[in-house]
C-alpha positions as CSV (number, residue, x, y, z in Angstrom):
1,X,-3.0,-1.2,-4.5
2,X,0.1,-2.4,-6.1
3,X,-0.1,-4.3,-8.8
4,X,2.4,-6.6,-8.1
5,X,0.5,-7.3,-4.5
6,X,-3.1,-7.3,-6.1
7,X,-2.1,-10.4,-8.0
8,X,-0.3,-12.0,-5.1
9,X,-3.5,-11.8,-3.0
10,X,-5.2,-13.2,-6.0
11,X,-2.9,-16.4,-6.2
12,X,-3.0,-16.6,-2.0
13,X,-7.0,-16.7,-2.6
14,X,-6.8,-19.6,-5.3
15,X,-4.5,-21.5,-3.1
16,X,-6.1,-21.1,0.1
17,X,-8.9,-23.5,-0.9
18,X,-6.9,-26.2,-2.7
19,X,-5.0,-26.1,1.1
20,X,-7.9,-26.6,3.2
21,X,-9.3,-29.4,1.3
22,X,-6.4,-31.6,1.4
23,X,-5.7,-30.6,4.8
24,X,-9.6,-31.7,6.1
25,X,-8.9,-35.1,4.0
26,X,-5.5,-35.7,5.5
27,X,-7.1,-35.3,9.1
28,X,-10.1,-37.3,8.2
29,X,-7.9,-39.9,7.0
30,X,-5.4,-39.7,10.1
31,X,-8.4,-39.9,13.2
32,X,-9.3,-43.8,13.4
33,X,-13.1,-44.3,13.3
34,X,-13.9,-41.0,11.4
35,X,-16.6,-40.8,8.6
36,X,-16.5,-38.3,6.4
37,X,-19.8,-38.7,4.8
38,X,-21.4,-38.9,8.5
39,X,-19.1,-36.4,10.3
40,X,-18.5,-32.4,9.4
41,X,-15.6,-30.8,9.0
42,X,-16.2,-28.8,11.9
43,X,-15.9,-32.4,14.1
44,X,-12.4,-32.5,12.8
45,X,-11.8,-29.2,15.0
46,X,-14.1,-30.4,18.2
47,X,-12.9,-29.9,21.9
48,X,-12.5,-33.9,22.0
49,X,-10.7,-34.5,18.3
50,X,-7.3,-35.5,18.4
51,X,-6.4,-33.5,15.3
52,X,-8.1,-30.1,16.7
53,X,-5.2,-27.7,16.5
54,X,-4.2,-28.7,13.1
55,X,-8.0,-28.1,12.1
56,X,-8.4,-25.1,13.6
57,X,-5.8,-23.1,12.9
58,X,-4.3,-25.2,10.0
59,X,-7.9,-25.2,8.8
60,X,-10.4,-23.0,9.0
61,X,-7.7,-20.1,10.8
62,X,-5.6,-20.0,7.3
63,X,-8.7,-20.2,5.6
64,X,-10.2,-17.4,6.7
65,X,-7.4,-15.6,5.9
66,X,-7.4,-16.8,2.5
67,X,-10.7,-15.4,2.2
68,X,-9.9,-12.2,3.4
69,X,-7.1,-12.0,0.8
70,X,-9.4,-13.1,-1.6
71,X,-11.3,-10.2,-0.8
72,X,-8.7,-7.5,-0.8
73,X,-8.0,-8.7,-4.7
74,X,-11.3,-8.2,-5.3
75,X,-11.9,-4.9,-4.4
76,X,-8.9,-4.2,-5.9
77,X,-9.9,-5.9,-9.3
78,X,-13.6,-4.5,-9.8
79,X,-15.3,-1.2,-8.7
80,X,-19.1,-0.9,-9.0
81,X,-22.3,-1.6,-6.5
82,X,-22.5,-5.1,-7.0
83,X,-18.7,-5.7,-6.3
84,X,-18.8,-3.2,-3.1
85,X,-21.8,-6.0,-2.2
86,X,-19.7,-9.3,-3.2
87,X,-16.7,-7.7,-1.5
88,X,-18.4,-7.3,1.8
89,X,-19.6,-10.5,1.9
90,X,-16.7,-12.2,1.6
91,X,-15.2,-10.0,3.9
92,X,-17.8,-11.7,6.8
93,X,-17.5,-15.1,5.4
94,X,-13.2,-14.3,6.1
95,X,-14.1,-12.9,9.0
96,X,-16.5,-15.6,10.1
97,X,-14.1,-18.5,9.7
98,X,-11.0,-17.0,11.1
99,X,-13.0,-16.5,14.4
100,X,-14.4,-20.2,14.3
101,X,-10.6,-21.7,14.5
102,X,-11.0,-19.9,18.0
103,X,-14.6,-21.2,19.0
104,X,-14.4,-24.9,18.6
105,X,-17.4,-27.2,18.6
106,X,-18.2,-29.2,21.9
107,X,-17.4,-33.1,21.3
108,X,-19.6,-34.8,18.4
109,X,-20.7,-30.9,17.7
110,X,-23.5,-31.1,19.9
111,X,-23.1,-27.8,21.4
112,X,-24.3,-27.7,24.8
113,X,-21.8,-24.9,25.9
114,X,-21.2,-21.1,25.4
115,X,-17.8,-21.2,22.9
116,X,-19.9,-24.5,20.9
117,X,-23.1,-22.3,20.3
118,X,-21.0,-19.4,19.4
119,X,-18.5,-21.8,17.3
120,X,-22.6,-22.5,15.1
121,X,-23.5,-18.7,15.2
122,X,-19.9,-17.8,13.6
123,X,-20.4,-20.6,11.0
124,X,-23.5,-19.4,9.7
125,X,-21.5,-16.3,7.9
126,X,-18.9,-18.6,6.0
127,X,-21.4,-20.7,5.2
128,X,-23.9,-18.0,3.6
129,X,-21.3,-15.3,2.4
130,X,-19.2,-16.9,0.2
131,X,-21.9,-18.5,-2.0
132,X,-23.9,-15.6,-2.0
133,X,-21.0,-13.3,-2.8
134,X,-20.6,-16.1,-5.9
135,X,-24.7,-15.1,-7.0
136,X,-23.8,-11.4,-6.5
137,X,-20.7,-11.9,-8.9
138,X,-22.8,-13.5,-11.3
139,X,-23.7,-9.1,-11.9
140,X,-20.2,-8.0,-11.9
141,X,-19.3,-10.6,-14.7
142,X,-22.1,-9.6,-16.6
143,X,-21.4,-6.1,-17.0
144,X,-17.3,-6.4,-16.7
145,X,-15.8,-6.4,-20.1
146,X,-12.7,-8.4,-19.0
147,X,-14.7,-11.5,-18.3
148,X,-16.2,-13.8,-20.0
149,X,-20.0,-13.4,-20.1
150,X,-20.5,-17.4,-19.1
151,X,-18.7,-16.4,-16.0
152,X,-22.3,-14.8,-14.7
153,X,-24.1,-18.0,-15.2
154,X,-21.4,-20.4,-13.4
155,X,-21.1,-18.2,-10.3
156,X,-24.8,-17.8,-9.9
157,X,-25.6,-21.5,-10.3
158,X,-22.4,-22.6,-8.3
159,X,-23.3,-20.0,-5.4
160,X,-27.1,-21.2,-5.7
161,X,-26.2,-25.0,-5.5
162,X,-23.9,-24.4,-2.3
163,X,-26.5,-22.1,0.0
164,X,-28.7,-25.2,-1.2
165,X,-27.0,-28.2,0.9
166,X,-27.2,-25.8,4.3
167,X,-31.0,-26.1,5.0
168,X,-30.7,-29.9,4.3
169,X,-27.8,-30.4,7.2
170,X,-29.4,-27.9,9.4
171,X,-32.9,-29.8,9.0
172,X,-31.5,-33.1,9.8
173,X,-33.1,-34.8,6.9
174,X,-30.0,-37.0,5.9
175,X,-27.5,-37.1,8.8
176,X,-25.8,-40.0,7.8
177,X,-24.8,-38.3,5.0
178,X,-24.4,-34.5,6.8
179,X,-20.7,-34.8,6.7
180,X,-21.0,-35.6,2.8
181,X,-23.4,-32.7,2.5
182,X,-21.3,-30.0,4.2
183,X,-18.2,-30.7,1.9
184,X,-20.2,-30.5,-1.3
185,X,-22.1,-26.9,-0.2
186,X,-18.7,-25.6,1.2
187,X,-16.8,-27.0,-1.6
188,X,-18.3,-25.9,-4.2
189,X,-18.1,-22.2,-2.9
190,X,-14.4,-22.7,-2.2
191,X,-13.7,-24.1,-6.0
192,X,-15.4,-21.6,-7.3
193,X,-13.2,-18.9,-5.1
194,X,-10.0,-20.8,-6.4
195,X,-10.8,-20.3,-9.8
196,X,-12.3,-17.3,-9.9
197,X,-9.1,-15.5,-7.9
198,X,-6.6,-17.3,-10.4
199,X,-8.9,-16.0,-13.5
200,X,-8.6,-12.4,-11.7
201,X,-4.8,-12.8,-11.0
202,X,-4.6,-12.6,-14.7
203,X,-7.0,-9.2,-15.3
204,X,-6.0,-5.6,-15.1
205,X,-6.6,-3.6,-11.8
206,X,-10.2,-2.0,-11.5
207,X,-10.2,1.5,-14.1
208,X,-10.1,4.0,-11.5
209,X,-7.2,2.7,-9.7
210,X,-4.9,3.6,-12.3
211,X,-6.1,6.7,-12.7
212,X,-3.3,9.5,-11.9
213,X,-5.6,11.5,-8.8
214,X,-5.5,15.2,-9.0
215,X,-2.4,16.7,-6.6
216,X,-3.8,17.5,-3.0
217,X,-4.6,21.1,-2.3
């Protein structure tokens, strides 16, 4: 990959996040009588939300695509087992969200038909993948020279702390504080992907792909 376009996919990735945040707060703030400590994000998007489309494809659409460029920099920025393994994860948590923008949740998110159950089943990978692509990182930092070694320790413990928030919602222990929940978990997957893609913006490519490859025979 060109270097130029390696480190533009890097600074698409870092933004991506800081977009969808402000965006979810901007329609939270915008629907009259919505909570977001009791409501989800994915309420924002629901069949019977008056800010749906901007959600959805504003949202989690752009999003996804964020991730998938965040991704593509990635694989372009380390080589090795572990990063083939974060890589592919992220690549289903990108995948994931881009097709939720297209599956919204019926109203209140109590799914009751086909596109709401599949809008839940197509959560679960954006949900899961990111933060565990975050605990798989925590190996590529620790053996990549280029990063510094606390780097392992933050993305396990980041990665670890957002997986933890999903059993919570999906139990209903606290669900007048799900909405609260889901941001923390989601969030602190996504600020770890912003600053992690700006930190690789700024590293060479991966060794072999500036090797010169032998001429075809």
């Amino acid at each position: 990959m060109d270097e130029g376009a390696r480190r533009g996919l890097a600074a698409v990735a870092a933004a991506a996040p800081v977009a969808f945040v402000a965006l979810t707060l901007a329609l939270g703030a915008a629907w009259d009588g919505y909570d977001p400590v009791r409501d989800t994000q994915s309420e924002l998007g629901a069949v019977d939300s008056p800010v749906r489309w901007a959600m959805n494809l504003g949202g989690f659409v752009v999003l996804g695509l964020g991730i998938l460029a965040f991704a593509a920099a990635y694989r372009a920025t380390f080589a090795g087992a572990a990063a083939t393994v974060a890589v592919a994860l992220i690549v289903v948590a990108g995948a994931g969200m881009v097709v939720v923008g297209f599956l919204p949740c019926d109203a209140g998110c109590v799914d009751t038909t086909v596109t709401g159950r599949l809008h839940g089943w197509f959560s679960a990978p954006g949900a899961i993948g990111l933060p565990a692509a975050a605990m798989v990182t925590a190996r590529v930092a620790a053996v990549d020279g280029r990063l510094r070694r606390r780097w392992a320790g933050w993305s396990f413990g980041i990665g670890l702390a957002s997986l933890a928030s999903g059993p919570v919602v999906a139990a209903g222990l606290l669900p007048e504080a799900d909405g609260l929940l889901q941001r923390l978990g989601m969030w602190l997957a996504l600020g770890w992907m912003s600053v992690f893609a700006w930190t690789m913006r700024g590293l060479a490519p991966r060794a072999d792909a500036t090797r010169p490859r032998p001429p075809a025979r």
